[in-house]
C-alpha atoms as one frame of an Amber mdcrd trajectory, in Angstrom:
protein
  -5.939 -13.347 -11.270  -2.462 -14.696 -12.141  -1.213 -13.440  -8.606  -3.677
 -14.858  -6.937  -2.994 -18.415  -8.431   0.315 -18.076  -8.198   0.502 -16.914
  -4.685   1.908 -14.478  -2.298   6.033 -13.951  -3.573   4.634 -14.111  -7.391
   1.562 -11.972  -6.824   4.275  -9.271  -6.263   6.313 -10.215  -9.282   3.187
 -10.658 -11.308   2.073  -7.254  -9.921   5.423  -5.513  -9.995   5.177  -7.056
 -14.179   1.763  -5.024 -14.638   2.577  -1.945 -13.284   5.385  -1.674 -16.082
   3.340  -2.958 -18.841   0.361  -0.613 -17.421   1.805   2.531 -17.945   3.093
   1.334 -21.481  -0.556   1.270 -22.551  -1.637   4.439 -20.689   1.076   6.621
 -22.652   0.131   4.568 -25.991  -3.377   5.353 -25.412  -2.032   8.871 -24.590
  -0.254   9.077 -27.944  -3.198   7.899 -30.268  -5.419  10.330 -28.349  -3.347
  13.021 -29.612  -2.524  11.556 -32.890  -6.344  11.328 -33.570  -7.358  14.395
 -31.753 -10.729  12.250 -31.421 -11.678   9.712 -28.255 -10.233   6.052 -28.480
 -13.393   3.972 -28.117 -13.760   0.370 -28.027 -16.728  -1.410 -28.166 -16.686
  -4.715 -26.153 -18.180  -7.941 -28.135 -18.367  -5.239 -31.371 -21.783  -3.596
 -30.095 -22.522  -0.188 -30.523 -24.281   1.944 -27.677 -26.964   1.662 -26.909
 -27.076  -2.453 -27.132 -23.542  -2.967 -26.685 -21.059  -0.826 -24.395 -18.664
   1.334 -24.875 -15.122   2.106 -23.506 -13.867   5.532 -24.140 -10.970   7.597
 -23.299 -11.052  11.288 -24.138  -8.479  13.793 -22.488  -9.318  13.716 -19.042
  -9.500   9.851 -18.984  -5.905   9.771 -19.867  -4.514  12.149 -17.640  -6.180
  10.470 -14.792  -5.081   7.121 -15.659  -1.465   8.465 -16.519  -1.368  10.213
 -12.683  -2.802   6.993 -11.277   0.022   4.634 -12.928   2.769   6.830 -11.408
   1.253   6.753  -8.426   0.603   2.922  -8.515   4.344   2.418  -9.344   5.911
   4.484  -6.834   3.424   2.814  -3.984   4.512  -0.615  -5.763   8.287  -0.347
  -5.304   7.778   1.554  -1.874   5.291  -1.131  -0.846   8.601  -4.214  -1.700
   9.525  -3.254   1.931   7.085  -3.516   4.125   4.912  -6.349   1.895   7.649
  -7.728  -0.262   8.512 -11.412   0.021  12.383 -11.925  -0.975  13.790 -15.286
  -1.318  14.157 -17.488   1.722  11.500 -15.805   3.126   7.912 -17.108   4.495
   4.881 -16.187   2.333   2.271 -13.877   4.664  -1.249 -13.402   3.622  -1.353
  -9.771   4.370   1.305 -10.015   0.929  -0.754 -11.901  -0.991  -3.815  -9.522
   0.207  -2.106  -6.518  -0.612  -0.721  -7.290  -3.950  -3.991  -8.716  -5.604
  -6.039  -5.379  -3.629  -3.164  -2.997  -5.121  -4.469  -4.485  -8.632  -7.997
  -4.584  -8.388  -8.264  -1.338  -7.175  -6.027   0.170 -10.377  -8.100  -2.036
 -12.335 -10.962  -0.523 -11.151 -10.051   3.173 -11.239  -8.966   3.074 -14.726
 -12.636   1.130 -15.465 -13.982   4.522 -13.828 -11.735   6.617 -16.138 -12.718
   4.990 -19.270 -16.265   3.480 -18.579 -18.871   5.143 -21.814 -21.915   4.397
 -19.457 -23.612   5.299 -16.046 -24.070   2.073 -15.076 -20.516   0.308 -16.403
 -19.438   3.490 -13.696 -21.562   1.527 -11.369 -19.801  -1.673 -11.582 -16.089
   0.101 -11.260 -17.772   2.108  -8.831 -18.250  -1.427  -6.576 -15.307  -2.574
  -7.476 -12.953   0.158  -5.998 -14.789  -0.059  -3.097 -14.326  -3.493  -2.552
 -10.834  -3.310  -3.236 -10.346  -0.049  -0.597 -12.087  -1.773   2.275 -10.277
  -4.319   2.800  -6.811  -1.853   2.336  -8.052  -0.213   5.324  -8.207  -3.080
   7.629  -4.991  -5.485   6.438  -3.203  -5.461  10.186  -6.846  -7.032  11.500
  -6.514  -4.913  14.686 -10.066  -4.183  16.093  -9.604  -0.289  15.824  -9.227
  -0.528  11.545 -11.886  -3.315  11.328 -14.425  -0.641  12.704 -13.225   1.917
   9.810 -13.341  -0.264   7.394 -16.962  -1.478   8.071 -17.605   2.493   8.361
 -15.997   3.219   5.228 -17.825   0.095   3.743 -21.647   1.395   4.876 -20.765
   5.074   3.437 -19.444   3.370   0.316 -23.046   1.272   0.134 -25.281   3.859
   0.554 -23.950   6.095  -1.824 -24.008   3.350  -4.363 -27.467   2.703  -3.725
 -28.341   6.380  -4.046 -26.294   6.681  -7.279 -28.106   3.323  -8.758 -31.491
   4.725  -8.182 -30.543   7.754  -9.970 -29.560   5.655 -12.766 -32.915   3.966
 -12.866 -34.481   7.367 -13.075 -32.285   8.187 -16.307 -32.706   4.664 -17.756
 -36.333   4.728 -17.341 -36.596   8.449 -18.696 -34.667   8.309 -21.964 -33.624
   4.669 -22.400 -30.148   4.119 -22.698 -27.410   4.574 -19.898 -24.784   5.689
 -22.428 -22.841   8.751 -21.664 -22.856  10.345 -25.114 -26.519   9.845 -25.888
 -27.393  11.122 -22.255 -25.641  14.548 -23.120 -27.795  14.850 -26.355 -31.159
  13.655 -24.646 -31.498  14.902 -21.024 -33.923  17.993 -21.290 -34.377  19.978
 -17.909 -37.123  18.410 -15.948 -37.868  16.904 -12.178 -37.184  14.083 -13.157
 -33.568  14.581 -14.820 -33.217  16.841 -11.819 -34.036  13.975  -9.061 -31.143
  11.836 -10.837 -28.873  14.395 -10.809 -29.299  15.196  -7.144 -29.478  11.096
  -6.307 -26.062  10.217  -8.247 -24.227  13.383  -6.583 -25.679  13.001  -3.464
 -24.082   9.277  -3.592 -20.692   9.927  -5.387 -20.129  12.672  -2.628 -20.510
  10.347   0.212 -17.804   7.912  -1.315 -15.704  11.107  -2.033 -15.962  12.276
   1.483 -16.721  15.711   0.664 -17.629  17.225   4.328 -19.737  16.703   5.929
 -20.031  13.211   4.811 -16.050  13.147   5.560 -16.465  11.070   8.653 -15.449
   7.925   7.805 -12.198   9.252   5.961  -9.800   9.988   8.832  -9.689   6.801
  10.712 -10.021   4.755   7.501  -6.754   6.318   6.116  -4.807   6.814   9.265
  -4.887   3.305  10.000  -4.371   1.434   7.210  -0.599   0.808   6.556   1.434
   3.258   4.990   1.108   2.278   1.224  -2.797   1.528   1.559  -3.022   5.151
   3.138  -1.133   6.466   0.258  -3.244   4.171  -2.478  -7.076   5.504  -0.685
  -5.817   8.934   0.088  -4.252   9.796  -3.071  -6.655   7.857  -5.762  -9.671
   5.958  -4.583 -11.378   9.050  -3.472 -11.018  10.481  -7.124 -12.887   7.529
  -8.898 -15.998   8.562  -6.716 -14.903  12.723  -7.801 -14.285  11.788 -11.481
 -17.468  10.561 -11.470 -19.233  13.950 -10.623 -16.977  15.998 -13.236 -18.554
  12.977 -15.743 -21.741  13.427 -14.770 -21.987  17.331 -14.512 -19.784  17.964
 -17.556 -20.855  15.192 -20.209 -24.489  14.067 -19.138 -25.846  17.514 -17.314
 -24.124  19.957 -18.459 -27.589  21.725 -19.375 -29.875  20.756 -16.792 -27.965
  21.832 -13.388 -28.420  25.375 -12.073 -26.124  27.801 -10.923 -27.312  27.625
  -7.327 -26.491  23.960  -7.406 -22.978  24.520  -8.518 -22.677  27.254  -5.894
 -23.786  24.859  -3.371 -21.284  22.070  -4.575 -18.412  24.452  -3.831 -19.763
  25.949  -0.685 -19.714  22.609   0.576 -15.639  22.327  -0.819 -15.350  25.434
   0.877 -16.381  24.156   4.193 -13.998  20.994   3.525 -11.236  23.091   3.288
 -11.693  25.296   6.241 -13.084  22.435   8.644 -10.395  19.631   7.515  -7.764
  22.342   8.058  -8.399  23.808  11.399  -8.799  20.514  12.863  -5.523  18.760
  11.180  -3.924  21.720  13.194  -5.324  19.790  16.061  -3.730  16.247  15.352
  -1.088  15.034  17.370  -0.206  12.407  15.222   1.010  12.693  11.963  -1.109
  10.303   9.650  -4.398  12.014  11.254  -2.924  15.231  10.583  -2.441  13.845
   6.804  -6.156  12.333   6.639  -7.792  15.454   7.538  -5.791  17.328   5.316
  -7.048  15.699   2.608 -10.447  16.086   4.101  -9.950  19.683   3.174  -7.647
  18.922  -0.062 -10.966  17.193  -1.548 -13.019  20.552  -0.921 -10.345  22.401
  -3.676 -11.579  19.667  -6.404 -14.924  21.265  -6.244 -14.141  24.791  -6.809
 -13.874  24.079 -10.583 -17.518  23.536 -11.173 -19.068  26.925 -10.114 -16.396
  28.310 -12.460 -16.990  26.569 -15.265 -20.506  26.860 -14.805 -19.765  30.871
 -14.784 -17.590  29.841 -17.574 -20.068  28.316 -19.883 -23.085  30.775 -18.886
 -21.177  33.870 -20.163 -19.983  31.883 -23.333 -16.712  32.092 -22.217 -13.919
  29.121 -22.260 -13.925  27.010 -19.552 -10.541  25.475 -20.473  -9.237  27.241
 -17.379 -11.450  26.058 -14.681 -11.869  22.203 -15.923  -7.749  22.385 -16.567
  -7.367  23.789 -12.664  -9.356  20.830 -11.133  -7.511  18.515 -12.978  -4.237
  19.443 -12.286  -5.249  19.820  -8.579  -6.376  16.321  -8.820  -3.273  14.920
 -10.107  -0.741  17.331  -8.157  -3.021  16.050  -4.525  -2.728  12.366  -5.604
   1.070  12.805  -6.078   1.767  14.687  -2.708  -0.803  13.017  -0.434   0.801
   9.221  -1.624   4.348  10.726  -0.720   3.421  12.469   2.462   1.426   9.293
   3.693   4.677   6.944   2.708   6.867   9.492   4.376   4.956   9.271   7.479
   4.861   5.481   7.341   8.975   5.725   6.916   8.879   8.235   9.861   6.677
   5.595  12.152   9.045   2.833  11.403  12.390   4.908  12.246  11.197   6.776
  15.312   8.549   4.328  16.403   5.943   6.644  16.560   4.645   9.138  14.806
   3.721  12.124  17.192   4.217  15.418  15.599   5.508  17.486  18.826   8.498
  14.419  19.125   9.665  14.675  15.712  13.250  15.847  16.779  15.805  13.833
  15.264  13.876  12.476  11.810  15.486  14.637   9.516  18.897  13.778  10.237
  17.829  10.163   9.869  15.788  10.360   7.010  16.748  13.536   5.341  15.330
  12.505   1.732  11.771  11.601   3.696  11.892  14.639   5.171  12.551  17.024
   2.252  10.244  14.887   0.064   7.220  15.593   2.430   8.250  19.588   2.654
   7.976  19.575  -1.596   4.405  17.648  -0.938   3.194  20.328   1.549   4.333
  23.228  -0.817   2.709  21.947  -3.814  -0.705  21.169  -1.421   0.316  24.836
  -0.089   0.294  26.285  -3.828   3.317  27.011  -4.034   5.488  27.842  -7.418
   6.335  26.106  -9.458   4.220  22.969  -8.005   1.217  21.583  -9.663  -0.624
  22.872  -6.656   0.882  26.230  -7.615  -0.625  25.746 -11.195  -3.970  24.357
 -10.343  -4.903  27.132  -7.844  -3.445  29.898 -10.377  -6.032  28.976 -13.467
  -8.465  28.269 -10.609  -8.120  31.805  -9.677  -7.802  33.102 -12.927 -11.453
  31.702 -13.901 -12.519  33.053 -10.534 -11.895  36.732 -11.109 -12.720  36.284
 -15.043 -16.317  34.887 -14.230 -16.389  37.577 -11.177 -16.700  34.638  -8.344
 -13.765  36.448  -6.422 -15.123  34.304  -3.057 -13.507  30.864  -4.527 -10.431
  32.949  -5.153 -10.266  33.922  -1.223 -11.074  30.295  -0.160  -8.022  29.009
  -1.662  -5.769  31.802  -0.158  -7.269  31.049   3.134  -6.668  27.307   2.910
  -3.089  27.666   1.759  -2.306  29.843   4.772  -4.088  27.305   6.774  -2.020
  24.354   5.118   1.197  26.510   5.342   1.061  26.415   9.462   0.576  22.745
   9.794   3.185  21.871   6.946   5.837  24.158   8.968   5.001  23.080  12.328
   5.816  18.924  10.931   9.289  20.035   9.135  10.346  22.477  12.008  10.048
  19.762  14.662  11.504  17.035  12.400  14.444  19.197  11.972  15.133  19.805
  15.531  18.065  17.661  16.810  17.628  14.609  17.947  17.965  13.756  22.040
  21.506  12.499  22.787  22.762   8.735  22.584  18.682   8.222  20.766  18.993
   5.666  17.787  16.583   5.001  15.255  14.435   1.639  15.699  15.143   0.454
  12.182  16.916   1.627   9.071  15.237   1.859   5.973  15.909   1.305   2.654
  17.217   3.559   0.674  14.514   3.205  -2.170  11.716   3.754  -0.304  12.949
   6.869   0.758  14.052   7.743  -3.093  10.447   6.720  -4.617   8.437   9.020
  -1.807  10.865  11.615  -2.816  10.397  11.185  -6.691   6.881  10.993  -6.022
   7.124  14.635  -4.212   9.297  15.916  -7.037   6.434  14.843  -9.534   3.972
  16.969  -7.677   6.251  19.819  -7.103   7.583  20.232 -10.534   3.910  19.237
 -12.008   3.541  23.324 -12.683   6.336  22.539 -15.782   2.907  21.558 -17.481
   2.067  24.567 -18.836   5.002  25.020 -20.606   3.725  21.697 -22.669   1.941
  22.701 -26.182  -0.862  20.583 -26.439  -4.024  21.199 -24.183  -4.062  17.290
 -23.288  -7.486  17.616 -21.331  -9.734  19.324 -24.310  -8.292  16.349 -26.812
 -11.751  14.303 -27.414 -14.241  16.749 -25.382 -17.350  18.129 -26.200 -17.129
  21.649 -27.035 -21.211  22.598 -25.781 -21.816  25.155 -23.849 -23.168  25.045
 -20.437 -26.820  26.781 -20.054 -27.362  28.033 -16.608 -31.423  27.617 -15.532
């Protein structure tokens, strides 16, 4: 609100101000999570669930919101150069836009993370999808108006199917609040319906195929640090969501079949986004549909925990593996989308096949988006790395070898597509060529710490407390 009273050069200030303070109170609330070992709650006006609501943050709310502050900082100082207004400069509105959008839609994603009721997730729910929108479509050009209104009718209709799903609960057991839904929901058509109406609707705002279709041209035509903002962390309010749901409020009532299904479809994402970003001949549609088939990996986890659960096992592994995948994808995917923006603006273009000559201009760019593909590739000692290892580990401990073989599959998929961008960005460039424009130096340093963050995110396990079970309901998950 400040920025946008104070307009366009101080809504960057005022933004650049909250970003620092931001990340302050995530690691605070980190620290009194684990000094507690029990949820921080806060109850707004002082009134208890279910009259009042509540704001919690248990272990997974906090390493969300710590991922999405990094990621919000290094798209903040990247985003200085292509929206920054420096003294002596003229105010746009596209700055103005941007900076108050950049807020809302952290705002909003951290309102997912620590929202205690359904329909409080509602609310952030519209929020971040009123703050994405208009990310897509900032340059006004016809071609990102159309995938914005696209993106904006998949985003409505899945809110409308998640609200009526939340009129189904409300009307069944009469409260909305998270906690008191996991004690009361009993296995029944009704609970049933809801479930299938709020996943049904959270999937088409995660793009989970095939409901993908408004993702690529949403992502690869909004400017670099909007791609990097949608592609790395909007989609995961809408996925956060579903682990809520299915973990705190269902976790007795959905079948194994259903959570089979769920990662089929994940499984289909990851084969389908991957063979056709092997297609693309331009590099920020060769990033969207990658993370068309990144998103299919974050659904692996629930058939395994389900497996998990049913055979009264610990399900640390497979909730810990979608987790990390989520935070390891949001850190690569915002580099590799600002590294393709920085490769647009040098070469003019960003065709994969003419390439030849970026890596000796941007050689930082360059290596940082090689670091992003290995960790999306799995390799060690990235986060990716990590994620897919306990992934696999809960796979061939519940005997579900299948979701072990999808993500070998996938990484040799990613692999090809990864090598094919850094082999032709390291091939020489034409002689007497010149770039079109120099860049700064920091925006190539941020996309590279950014890469570093998701490469060396496999260093986590080497940390001694289990951040993710800190706050979480320890019940068992009955399979039907």
């Amino acid at each position: 609100m400040a920025g946008l009273v104070l307009g366009g050069r101080n809504a960057e200030r005022v933004a650049l101000t909250a970003v620092g303070a931001g990340l302050v109170i995530a690691f605070e609330i980190a620290r009194a999570l684990l000094a507690s070992a029990e949820p921080v709650v806060y109850l707004l006006g002082g009134w208890a669930p279910p009259l009042g609501v509540a704001l919690r943050a248990d272990g997974l709310s906090v390493v969300m919101m710590l991922a999405v502050g990094v990621v919000i900082a290094g798209v903040a100082v990247y985003a200085r150069g292509d929206f920054g207004t420096p003294i002596g400069t003229r105010e746009t509105r596209a700055s103005l836009t941007f900076w108050s959008l950049l807020m809302a839609a952290w705002g909003a994603l951290n309102l997912v993370f620590v929202s205690g009721d359904v329909f409080t997730l509602y609310v952030a729910l519209e929020l971040l999808t009123f703050a994405g929108v208009p990310l897509v479509c900032l340059d006004g050009r016809g071609e990102t108006l159309r995938a914005a209104l696209r993106y904006l009718v998949f985003a409505l209709l899945g809110s409308m199917v998640y609200l009526l799903g939340v009129f189904l609960l409300y009307g069944a057991y009469g409260t909305l609040d998270i906690a008191m839904l996991g004690e009361r929901v009993a296995a029944s058509p009704l609970t049933w319906s809801a479930a299938a109406l709020m996943t049904t609707g959270l999937l088409a705002k995660t793009a989970l195929f095939p409901l993908h279709l408004w993702l690529p041209p949403a992502h690869a035509g909004a400017p670099a640090a909007a791609s990097a903002v949608l592609s790395a962390l909007v989609i995961k309010g809408s996925w956060f969501l579903v682990v809520r749901l299915w973990l705190d409020v269902f976790p007795g009532i959905v079948t194994w079949s259903a959570a089979q299904w769920l990662a089929g479809l994940g499984v289909a994402a990851i084969v389908t986004g991957n063979l056709v970003a092997l297609k693309q001949v331009r590099l920020k549609l060769l990033i969207a549909y990658s993370t068309v088939a990144q998103i299919g990996y974050l659904f692996l986890m629930f058939p395994l925990a389900a497996g998990a659960r049913a055979a009264h096992m610990d399900d640390t592994a497979a909730v810990t593996g979608g987790m990390l995948q989520a935070t390891s994808h949001a850190t690569a995917k915002a580099a590799m989308f600002m590294a393709a923006g920085l490769i647009y603006t040098t070469l003019g273009h960003d065709r994969v096949a003419e390439l030849r000559g970026a890596a000796s201009t941007l050689p930082m760019t360059i290596l940082a988006f090689a670091l992003a593909g290995a960790s999306l590739i799995g390799l060690p000692p990235s986060g990716g790395f990590l994620a897919k290892w306990l992934l696999t580990s809960a796979a061939f401990s519940t005997a579900q070898w299948w979701w072990a073989l999808a993500m070998l599959i996938g990484g040799l998929l990613t692999s090809i597509y990864v090598f094919i961008v850094v082999m032709h960005a390291l091939a020489p460039a034409d002689v007497g060529w010149t770039p079109k424009r120099a860049v700064p130096g920091y925006q190539q340093g941020v996309v590279l710490a950014l890469a570093l963050c998701s490469f060396l995110l496999g260093a986590a396990a080497l940390l001694p407390p289990d951040l993710m079970r800190v706050g979480r309901p320890h019940a068992g998950w009955v399979a039907p």
